[in-house]
DSSP file (Angstrom, degrees, kcal/mol; ACC not computed):
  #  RESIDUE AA STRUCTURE BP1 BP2  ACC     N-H-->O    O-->H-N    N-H-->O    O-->H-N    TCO  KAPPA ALPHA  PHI   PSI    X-CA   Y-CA   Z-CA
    1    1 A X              0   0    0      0, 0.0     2,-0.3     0, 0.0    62,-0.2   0.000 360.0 360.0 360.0 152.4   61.5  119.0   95.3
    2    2 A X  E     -A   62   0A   0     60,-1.4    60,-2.4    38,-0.1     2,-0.3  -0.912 360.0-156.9-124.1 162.9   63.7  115.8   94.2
    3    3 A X  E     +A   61   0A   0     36,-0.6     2,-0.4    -2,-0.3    58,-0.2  -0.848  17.6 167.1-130.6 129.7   65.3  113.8   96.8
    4    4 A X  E     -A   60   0A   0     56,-0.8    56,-3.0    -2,-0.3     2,-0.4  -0.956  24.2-144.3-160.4 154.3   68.4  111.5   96.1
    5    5 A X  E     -A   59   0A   0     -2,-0.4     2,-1.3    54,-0.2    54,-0.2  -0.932  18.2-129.3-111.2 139.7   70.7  109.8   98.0
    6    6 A X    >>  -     0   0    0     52,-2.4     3,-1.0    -2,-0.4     4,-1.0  -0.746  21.3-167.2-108.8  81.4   74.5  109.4   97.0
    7    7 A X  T 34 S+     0   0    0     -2,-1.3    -1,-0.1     1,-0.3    52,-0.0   0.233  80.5  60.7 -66.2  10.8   75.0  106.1   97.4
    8    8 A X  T 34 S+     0   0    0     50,-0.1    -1,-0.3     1,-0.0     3,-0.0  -0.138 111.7  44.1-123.8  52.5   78.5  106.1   97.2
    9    9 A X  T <4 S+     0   0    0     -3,-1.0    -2,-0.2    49,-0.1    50,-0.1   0.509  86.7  97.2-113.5 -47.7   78.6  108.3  100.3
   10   10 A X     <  -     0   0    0     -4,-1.0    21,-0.0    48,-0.1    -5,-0.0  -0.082  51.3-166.5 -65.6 165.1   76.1  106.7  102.4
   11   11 A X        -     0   0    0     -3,-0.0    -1,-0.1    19,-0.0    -4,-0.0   0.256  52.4-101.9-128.4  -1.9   77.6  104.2  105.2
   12   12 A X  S    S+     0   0    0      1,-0.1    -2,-0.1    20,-0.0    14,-0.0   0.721  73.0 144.8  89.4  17.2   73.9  102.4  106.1
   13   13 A X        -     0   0    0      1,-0.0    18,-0.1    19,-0.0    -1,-0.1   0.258  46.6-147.5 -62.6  -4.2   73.5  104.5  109.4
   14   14 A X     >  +     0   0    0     16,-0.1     4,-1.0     1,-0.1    12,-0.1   0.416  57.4 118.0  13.6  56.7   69.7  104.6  108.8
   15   15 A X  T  4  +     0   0    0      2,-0.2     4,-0.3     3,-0.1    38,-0.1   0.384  64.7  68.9-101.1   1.0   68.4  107.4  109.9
   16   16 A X  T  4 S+     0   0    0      2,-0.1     8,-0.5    37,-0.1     4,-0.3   0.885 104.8  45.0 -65.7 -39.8   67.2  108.6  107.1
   17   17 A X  T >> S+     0   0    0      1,-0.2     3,-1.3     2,-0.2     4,-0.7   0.950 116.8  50.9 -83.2 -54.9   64.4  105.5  107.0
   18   18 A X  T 3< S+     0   0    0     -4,-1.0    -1,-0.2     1,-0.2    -2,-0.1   0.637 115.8  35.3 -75.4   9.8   63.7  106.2  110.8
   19   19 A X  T 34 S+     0   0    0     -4,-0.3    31,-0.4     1,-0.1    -1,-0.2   0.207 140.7  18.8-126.1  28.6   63.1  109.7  110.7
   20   20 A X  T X>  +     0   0    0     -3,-1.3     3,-2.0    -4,-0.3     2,-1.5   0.143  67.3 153.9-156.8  30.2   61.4  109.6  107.1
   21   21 A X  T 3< S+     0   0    0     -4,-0.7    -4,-0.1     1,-0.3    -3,-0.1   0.472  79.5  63.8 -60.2  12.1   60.3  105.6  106.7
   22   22 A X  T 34 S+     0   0    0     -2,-1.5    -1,-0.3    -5,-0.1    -5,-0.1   0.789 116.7  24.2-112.6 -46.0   57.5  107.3  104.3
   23   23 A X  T <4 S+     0   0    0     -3,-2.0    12,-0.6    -7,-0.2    15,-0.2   0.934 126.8  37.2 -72.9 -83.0   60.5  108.7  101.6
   24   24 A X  E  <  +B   34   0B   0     -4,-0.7     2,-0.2    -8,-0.5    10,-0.2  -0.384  51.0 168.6-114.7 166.7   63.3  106.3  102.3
   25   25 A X  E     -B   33   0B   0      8,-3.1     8,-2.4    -2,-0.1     2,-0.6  -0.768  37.4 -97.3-135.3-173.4   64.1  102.7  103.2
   26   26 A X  E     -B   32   0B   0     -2,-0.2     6,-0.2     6,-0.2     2,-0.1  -0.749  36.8-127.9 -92.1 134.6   67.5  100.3  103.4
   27   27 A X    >   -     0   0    0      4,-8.5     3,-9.3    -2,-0.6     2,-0.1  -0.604  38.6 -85.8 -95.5-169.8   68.3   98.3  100.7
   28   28 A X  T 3  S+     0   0    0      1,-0.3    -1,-0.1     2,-0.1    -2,-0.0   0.206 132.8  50.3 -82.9  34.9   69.0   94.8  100.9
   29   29 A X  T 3  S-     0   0    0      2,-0.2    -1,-0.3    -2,-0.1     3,-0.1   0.354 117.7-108.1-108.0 -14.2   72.7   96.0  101.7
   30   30 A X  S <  S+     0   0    0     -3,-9.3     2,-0.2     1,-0.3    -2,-0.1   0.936  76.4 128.9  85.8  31.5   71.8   98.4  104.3
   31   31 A X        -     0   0    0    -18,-0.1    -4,-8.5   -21,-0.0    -1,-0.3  -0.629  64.8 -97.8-120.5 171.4   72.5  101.4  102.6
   32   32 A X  E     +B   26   0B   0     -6,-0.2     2,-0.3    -2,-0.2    -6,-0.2  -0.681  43.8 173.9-116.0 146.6   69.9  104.3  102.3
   33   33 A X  E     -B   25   0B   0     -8,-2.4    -8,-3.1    -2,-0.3     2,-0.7  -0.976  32.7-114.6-152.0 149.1   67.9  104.4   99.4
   34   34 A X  E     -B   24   0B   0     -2,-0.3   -10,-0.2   -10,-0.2     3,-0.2  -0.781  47.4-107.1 -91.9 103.3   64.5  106.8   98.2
   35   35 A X    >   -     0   0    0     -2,-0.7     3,-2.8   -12,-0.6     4,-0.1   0.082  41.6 -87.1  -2.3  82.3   61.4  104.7   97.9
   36   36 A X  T 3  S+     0   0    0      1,-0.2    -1,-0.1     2,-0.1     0, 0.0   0.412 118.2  11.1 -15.7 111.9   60.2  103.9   94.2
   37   37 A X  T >  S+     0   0    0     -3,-0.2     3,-0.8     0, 0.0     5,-0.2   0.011 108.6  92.6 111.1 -27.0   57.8  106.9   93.3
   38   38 A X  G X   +     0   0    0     -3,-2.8     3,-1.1    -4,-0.2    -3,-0.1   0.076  44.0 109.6 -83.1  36.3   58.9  108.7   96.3
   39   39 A X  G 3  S+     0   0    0      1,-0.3   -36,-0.6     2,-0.1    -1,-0.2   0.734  78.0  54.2 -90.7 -20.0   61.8  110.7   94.5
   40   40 A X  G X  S-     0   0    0     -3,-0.8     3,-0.7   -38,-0.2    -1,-0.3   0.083 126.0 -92.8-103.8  47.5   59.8  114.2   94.8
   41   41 A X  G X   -     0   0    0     -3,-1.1     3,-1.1     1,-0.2    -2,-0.1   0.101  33.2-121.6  87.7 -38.2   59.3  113.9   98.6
   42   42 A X  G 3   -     0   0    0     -5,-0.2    -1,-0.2     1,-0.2     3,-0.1   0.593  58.5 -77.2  58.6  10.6   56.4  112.4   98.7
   43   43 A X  G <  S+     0   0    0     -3,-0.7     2,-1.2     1,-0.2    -1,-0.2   0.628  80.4 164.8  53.9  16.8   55.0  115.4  100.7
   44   44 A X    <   -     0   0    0     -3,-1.1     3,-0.4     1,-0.1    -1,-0.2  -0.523  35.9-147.2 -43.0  66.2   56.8  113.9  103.4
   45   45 A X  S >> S+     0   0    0     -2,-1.2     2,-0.8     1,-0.3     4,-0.7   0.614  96.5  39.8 -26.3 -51.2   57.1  116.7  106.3
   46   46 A X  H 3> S+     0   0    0      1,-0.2     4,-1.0     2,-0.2    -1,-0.3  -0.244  71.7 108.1 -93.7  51.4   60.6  115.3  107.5
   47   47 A X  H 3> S+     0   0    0     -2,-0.8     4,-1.3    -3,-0.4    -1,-0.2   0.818  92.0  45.1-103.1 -19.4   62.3  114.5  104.2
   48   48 A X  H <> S+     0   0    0     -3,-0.5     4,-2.7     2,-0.2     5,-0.3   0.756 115.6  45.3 -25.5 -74.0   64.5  117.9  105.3
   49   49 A X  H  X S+     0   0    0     -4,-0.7     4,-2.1     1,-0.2     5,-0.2   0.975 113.0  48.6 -62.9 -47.6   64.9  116.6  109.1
   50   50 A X  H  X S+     0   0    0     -4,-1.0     4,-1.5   -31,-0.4     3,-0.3   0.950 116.4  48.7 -82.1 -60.6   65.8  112.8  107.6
   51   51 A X  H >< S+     0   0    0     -4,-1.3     3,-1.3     1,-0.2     8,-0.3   0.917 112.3  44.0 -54.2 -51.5   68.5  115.1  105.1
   52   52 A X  H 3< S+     0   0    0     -4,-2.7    -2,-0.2     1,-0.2    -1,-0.2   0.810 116.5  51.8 -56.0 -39.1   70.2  117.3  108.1
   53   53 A X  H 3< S+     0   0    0     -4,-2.1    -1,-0.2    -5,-0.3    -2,-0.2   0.887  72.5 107.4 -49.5 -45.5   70.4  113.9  110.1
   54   54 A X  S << S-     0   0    0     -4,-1.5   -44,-0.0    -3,-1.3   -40,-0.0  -0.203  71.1-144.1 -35.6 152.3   72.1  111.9  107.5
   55   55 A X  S    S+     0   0    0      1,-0.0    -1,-0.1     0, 0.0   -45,-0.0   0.606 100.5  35.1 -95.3 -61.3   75.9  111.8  109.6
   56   56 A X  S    S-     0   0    0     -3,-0.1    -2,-0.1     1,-0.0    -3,-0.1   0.610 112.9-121.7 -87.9   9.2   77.9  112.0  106.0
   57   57 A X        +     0   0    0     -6,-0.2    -5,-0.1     1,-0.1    -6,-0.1   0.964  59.4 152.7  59.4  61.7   75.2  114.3  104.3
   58   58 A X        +     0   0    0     -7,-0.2   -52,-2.4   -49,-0.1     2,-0.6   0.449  38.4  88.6 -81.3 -15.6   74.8  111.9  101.9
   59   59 A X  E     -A    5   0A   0     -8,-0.3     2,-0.5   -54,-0.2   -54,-0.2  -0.770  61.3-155.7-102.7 126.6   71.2  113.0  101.2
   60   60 A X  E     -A    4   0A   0    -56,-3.0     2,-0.9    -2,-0.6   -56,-0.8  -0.852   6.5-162.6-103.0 115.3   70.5  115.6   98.7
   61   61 A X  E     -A    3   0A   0     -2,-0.5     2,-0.5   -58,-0.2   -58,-0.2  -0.905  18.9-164.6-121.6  95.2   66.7  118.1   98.8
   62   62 A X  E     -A    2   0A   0    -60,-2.4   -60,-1.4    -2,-0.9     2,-0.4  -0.777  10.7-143.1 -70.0 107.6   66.9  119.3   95.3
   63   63 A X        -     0   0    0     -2,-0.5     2,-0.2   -62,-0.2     3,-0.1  -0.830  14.3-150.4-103.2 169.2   64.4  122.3   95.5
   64   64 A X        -     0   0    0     -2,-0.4     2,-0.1     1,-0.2   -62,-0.0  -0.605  25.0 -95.8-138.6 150.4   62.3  122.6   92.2
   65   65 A X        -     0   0    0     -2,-0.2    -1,-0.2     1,-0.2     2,-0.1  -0.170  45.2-129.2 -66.6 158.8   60.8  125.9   90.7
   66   66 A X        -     0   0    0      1,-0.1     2,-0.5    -3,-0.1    -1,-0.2  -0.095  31.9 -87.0-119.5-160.3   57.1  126.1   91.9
   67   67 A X        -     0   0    0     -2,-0.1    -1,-0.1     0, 0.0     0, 0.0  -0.919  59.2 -85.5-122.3 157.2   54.3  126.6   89.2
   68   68 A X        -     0   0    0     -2,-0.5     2,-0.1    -3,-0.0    -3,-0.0  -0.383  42.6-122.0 -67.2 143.9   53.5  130.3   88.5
   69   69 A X        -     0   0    0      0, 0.0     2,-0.3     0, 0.0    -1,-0.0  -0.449  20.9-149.3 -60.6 143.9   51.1  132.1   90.7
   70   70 A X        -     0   0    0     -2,-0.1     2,-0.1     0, 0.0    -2,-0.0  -0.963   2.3-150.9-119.1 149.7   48.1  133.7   89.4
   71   71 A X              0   0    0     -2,-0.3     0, 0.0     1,-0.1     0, 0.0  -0.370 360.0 360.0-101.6 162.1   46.7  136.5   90.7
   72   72 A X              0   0    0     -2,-0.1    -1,-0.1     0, 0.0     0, 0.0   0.434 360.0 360.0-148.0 360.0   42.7  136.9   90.2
């Protein structure tokens, strides 16, 4: 998955950083912002519950192709 936040959406309501503080934080404006390194989730269980919360759905869960199965 990639994660990004649309920062000319967001309004600083921060619940993205309290229901995911592991993914995202504020920046020093108060806007919601994805954590250096953390841009594929971070395997972060709520990085889903922290998008659907966002109030202007500012928060984007890009999901990514998975690596091929092999059968054995």
């Amino acid at each position: 998955m990639r994660v990004t936040v649309d920062h000319g959406v967001c309004i600083g309501a921060g619940q993205c950083a309290l229901t995911s503080p592991d993914v995202f934080t504020q920046d020093d404006d108060g806007f919601g912002t994805v954590l250096p390194g953390r841009e594929d989730g971070g395997g972060g269980a709520l990085v889903r519950v922290a998008a659907r919360a966002c109030p202007v759905g500012a928060i984007t869960v890009h999901e990514t192709a998975g690596r091929p199965r092999t059968t054995g």
